[in-house]
C-alpha positions as CSV (number, residue, x, y, z in Angstrom):
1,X,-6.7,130.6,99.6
2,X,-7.8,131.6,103.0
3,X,-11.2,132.9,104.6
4,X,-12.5,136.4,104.1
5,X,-14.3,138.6,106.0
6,X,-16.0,141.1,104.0
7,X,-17.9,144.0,106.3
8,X,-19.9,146.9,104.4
9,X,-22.6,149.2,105.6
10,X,-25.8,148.8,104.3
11,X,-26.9,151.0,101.8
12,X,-30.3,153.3,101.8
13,X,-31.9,150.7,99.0
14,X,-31.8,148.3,100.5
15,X,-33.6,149.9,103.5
16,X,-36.3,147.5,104.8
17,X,-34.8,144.4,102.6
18,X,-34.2,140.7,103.9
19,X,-30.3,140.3,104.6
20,X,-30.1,137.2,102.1
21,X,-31.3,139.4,99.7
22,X,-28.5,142.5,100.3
23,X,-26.1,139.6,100.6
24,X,-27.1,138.5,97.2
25,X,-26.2,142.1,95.8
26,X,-23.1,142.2,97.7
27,X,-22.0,139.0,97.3
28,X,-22.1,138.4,93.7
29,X,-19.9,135.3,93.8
30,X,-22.5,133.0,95.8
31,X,-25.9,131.5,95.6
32,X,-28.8,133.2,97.2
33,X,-29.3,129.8,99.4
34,X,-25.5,129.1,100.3
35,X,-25.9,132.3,101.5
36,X,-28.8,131.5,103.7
37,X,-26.7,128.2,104.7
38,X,-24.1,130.8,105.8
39,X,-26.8,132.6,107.9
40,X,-28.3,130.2,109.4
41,X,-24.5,128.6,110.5
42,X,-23.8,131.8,112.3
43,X,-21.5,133.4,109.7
44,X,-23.3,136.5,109.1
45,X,-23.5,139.3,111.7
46,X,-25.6,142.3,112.3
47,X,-24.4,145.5,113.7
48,X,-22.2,142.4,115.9
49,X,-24.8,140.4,116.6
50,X,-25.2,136.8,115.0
51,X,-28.3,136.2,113.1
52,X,-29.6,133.0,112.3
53,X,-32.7,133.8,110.0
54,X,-32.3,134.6,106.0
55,X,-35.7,136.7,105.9
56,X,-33.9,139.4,109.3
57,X,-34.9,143.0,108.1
58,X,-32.0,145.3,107.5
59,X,-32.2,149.3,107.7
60,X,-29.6,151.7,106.2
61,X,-26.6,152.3,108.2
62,X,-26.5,149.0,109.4
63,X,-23.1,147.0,109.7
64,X,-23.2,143.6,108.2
65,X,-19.9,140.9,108.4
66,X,-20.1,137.8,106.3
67,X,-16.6,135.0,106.9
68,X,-16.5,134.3,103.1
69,X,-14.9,130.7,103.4
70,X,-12.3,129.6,100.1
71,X,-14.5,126.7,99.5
72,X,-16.1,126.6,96.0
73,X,-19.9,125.9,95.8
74,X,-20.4,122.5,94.2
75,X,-24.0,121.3,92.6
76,X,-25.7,118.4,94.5
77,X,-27.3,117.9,91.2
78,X,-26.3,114.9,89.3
79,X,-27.6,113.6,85.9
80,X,-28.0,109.9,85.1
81,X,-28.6,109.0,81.9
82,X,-31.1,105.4,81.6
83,X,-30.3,102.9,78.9
């Protein structure tokens, strides 16, 4: 599977939100913060511009592009069990 890019215009409710937040919405297939990873690596733009900060303010009309790589999130979380 190759790499996506995925542009949309944002929409009038989300006027005055944080991008990781609309990103969230739009993006329904990844975490909140490997969204913000993606953000702060440069692979999220506004209106062509690369941002670099999850909490950036977005206003309707705005152009957003997000590079959706084929990589499947994984869990740093592991679970050991003590006997």
């Amino acid at each position: 599977m190759a790499d996506t890019t995925r542009t949309f215009e944002v929409e009038e409710r989300f006027d005055g939100a944080r991008i990781d937040v609309v990103l969230t919405e739009e993006v329904g297939t990844w975490s909140r913060s490997r969204l913000q990873r993606a953000i702060k690596s440069g692979g999220v733009t506004l209106d062509d511009a690369a941002i670099k900060r999850p909490n950036t303010i977005v206003k309707t009309g705005q152009s957003v592009t997000i590079l959706l790589d084929d990589q499947r999130e994984t869990s740093t979380n592991t679970r050991c069990e003590i006997i």
